[in-house]
C-alpha positions in Angstrom: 0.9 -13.6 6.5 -0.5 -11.9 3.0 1.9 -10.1 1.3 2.5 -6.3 2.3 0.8 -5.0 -0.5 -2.7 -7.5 0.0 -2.2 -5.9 3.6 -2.3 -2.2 2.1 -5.2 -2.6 -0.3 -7.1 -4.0 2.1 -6.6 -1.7 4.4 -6.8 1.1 2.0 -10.6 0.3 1.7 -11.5 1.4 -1.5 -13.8 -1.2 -2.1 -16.3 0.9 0.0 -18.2 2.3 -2.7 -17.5 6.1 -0.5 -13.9 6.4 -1.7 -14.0 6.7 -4.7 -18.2 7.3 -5.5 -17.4 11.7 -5.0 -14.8 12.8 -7.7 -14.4 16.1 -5.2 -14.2 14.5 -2.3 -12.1 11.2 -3.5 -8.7 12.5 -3.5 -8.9 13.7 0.1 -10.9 10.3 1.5 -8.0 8.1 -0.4 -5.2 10.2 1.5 -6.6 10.0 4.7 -7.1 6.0 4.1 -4.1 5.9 2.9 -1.8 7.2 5.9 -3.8 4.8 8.2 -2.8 2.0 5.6 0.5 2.7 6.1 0.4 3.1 9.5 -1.7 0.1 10.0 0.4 -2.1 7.7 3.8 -0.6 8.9 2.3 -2.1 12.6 1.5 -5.1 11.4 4.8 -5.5 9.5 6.9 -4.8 12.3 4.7 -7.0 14.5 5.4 -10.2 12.3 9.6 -9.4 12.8 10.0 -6.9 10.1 12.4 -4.8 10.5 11.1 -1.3 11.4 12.7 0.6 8.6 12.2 -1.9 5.9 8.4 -2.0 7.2 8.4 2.0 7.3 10.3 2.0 3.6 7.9 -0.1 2.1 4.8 1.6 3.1 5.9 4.9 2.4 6.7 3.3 -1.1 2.8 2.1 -1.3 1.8 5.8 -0.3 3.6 7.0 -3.2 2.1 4.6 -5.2 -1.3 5.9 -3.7 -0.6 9.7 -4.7 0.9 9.2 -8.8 -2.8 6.9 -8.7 -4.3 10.0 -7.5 -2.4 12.4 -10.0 -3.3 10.2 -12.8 -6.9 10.5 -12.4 -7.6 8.0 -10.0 -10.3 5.7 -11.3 -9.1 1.6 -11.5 -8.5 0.4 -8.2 -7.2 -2.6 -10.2 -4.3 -0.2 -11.7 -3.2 1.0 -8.1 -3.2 -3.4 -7.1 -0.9 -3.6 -10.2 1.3 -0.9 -8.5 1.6 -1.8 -5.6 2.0 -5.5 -6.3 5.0 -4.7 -8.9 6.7 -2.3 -6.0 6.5 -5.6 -3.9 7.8 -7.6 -6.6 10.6 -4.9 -7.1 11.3 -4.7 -3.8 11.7 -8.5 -3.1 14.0 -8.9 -5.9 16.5 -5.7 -5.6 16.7 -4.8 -2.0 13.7 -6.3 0.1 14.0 -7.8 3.2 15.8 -10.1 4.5 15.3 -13.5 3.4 13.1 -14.6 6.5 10.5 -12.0 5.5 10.1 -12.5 1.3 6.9 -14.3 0.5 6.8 -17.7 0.0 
């Protein structure tokens, strides 16, 4: 299994030239993707044995992520990846999963 943040970007989208190609429009696109990210990688968490409120903690932490991208001018999708890859870090290191569940 990819690790919970490749699972969000990718299903974030934003590679789809449409996200982020309308500076009016991109804030509201990126929120809408970014709920069914969570919702879509909270699933697909809990389906590989997560726990459902790590998987639900996590995600929500991604959204987060998501909006202080969008407050900050929104413009690198690299910069969100850094984010949300250094959350993941953070969280596998302080209080992540249990140990069945932390990336390889």
């Amino acid at each position: 299994m990819d690790e919970p943040w490749r699972i969000y970007m990718d299903r974030l989208q934003l590679e789809r030239g449409d996200a982020l190609a309308h500076p009016w429009a991109r804030d509201e696109v990126v929120r809408r993707r970014a709920h069914e990210a969570y919702r879509s990688t909270s699933d697909a968490l809990t389906s590989a044995g997560w726990d459902s409120e790590d998987a639900l903690t996590l995600t929500r932490g991604f959204g987060q992520d998501v909006l202080a991208w969008l407050a900050a001018g929104a413009s690198d999708p690299d910069e969100l990846r850094r984010h949300l890859e250094t959350r993941w870090q953070a969280w596998q290191a302080n209080d992540g999963p249990s140990v069945e569940h932390r990336a390889t």
